[in-house]
N, C-alpha and C positions, 0 to 999 in steps of 0.2 A: 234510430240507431244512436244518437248520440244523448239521447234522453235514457235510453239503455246502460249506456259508458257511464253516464253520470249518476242514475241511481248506483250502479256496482260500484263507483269509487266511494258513493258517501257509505255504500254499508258495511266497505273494508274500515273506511277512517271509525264509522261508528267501532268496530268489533273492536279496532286498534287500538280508540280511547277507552273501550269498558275493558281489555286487558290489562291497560296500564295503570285504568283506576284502578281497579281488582287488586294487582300488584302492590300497587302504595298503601291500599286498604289493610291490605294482609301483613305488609312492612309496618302500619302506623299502630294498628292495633294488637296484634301479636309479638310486637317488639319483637322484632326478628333478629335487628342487629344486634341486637345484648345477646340472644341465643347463637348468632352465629360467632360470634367474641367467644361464646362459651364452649361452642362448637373447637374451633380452633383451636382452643388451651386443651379438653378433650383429645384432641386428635395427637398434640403434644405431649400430651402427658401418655399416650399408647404410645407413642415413639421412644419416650423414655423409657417405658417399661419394657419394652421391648428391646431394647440396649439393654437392659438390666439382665434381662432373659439370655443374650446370647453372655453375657460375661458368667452368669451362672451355670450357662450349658461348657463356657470354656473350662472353670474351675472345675465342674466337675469330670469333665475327659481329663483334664488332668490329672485329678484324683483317682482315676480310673486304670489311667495310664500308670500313676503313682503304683496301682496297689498291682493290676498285671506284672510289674517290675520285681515286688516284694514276693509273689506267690513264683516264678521264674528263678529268683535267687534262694526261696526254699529248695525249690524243686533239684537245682543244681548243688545245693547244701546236702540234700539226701534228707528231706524228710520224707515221712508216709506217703506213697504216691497214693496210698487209696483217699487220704482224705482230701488230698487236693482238688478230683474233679466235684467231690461235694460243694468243698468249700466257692468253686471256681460256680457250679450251678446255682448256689442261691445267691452268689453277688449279680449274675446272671439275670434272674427273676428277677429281682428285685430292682435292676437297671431297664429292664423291660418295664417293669409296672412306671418306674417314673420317666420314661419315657413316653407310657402312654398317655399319663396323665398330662406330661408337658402339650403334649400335643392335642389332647381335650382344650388346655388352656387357653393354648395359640389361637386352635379357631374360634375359642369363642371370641377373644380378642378381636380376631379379624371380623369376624361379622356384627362387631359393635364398631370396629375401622368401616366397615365398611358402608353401615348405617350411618353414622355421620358424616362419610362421603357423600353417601346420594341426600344428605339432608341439607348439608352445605352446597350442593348444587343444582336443586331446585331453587335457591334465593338467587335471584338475577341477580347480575353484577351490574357497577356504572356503566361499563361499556358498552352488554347489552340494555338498559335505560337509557342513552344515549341515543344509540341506533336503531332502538323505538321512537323515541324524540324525531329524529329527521326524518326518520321514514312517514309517520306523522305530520312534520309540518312538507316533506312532497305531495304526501297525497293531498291536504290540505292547498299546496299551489296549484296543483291540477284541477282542483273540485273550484278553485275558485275563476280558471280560467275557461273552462266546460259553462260555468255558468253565466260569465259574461259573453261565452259566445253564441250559449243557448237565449240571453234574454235579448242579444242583437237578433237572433233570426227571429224569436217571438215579436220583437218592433217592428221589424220589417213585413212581415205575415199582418200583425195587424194594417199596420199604412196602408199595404196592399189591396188588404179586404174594404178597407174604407172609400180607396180610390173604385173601387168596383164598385158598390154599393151605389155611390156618386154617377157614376157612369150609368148603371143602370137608370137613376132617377131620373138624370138628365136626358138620357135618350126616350125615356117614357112618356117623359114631359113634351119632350119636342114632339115627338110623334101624335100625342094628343092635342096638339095645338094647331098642327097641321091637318088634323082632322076637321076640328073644328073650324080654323077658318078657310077652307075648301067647302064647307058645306053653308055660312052662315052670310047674313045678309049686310051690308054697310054699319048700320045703325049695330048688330053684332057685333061685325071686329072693331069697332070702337070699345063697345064695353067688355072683349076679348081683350085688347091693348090695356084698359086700363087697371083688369084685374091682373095681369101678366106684370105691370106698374109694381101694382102693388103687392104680389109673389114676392117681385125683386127686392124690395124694400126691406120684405118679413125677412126673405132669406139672409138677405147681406146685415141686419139685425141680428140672425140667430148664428150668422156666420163669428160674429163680430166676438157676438157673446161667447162662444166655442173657443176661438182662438185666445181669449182671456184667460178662461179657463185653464188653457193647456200650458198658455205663458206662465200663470201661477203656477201649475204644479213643476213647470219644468226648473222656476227659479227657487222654488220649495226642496226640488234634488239639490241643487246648483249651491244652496245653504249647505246642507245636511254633509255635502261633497267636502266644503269647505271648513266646514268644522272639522271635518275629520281628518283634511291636512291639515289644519293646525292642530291639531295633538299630534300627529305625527309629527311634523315639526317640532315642536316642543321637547318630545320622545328623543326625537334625536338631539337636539341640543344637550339637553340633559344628561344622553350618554356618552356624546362628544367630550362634554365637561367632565364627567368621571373619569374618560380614557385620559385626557390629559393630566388630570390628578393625578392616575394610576401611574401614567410614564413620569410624571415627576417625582413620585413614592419611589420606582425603581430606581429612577438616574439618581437620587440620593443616597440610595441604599448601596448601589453599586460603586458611590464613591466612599461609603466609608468600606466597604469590605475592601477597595483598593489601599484606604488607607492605613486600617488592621492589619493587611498582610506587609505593607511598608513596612508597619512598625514593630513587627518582629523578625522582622528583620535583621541582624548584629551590624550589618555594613551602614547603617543611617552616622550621619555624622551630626555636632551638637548641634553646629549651627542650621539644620535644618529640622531640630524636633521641635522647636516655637512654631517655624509656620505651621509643620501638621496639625501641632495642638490647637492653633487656628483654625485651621480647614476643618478639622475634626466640630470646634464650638458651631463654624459656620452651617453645617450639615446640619449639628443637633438641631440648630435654631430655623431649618427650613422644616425639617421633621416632627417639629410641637407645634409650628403656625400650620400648621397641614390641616383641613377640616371643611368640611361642607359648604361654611360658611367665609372663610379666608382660606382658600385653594392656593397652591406654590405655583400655579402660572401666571393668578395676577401680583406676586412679590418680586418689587426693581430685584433683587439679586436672585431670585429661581430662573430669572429672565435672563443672564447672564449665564447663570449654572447651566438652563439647560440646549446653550449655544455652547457648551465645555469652554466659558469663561470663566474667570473667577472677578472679586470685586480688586481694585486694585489696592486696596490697602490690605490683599491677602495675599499677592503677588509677591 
């Protein structure tokens, strides 16, 4: 059952990783992103003209409007009632025809909106990348937990089979020895004792040799184990050191935007725009020594800064 469990989680992780490569495949070589940028301005620019469209349908009701007004103020003028419903049916038509046509337009519009809607949503987003990512690295803790418990009960099955084996030998052994010296004469169990001597010899020999064996390969794990907390080790240190970088990049960043918005301030008085000008050079000068190589937690005044002290001759 549980060799069951675990092949089905590695062939969901397998499926999970050839999607995701799939994904990045199709993102790295199709440039996708430049087409969906292009996407976008696309979709933009039908938004615009579509704006353009209803200002056009407005002017023309207006104009519409306009001319129902002028034909209404003949009519009431007393011109030819006969020519007016002529004149009234081919503006008629002719508002018909561009109305059909606007509305050919439209859809085709839309079904080019609409095609770079579903184009633009086939391309995964971060979020779903992301939520591939963790899903990924669970099934990943799972598979790796299944199999340290699969390769504990496989140790165990073997020890067990071993201790049996043993048991069987040694009762077989016994039993033959008991045969033998029930049936054999003095001068016999003498040289029964002294090959049984010398069994024990071979055996506690080949035992000796066995357990060597096993103590090497267990100290050969025992290495392999170790080296690999130390890069993990290391791994962490390393990112330990970046996050504190990183929080000392903020805590300085965050004092000079406090100190930008001080200084637009109108209500600053003279005598305190020296020190900002100070705090201000003090900032720049934690923000250029910033670097892989000379980090802001080990600089005497990052060490102050980032306890929200300053040095005192900025006080």
């Amino acid at each position: 059952m549980a060799e069951n469990n675990l092949n089905e989680l590695i062939e969901k992780k397998f499926k999970f990783t050839n999607e995701l490569q799939s994904l990045r495949e199709k993102i790295e070589k199709e440039g996708v992103e430049a087409a969906v940028e292009k996407l976008v301005s696309l979709k933009q620019s039908l938004k615009e003209q579509e704006r353009q469209e209803l200002e056009i349908q407005f002017l023309s009701n207006s104009g519409l409007e306009a001319e129902v007004c002028r034909l209404e103020d003949q009519i009431a003028n007393g011109v030819d009632s006969e020519d007016v419903p002529d004149e009234l049916n081919c503006l008629l038509s002719e508002a018909l025809v561009k109305i059909d046509l606007a509305k050919m337009e439209l859809a085709a519009r839309l079904r080019a909106l609409l095609a770079v809607q579903r184009r633009i949503d086939e391309v995964p987003s971060q979020s779903e990348l992301v939520q591939y990512e963790c899903r990924l690295s669970e099934l990943n803790a799972q598979i790796q937990g299944k199999l340290q418990q699969t390769r504990k009960y496989y140790a165990t099955y073997n020890a067990l089979l071993e201790i049996k084996e043993l048991i069987l030998k040694e009762t077989s052994l016994l039993n033959s020895i008991s045969s033998q010296a029930s049936s054999s004469t003095t001068d016999g169990r003498m040289k029964l004792v002294n090959s049984m001597e010398g069994i024990i010899k071979g055996s506690q020999q080949v035992a000796a040799k066995s357990i060597l064996q096993k103590l090497r390969k267990v100290q050969l794990g025992l290495q392999e184990e170790q080296k690999v907390c130390d890069s993990l080790k290391e791994k962490y240190v390393a990112a330990n050191a970046k996050q504190r970088h990183c929080y000392s990049l903020l805590k300085a960043f965050q004092y000079l935007e406090k100190y930008n918005f001080r200084a637009l301030s109108p209500s600053l008085a003279a005598t305190t725009q020296m020190k900002n000008v100070q705090r201000m050079r003090y900032s720049e000068d934690i923000l250029f020594r910033t670097s892989p190589k000379n980090e802001v937690f080990n600089h005497p005044h990052a060490i102050a800064y980032q306890s929200n002290a300053l040095p005192a001759e900025l006080i």
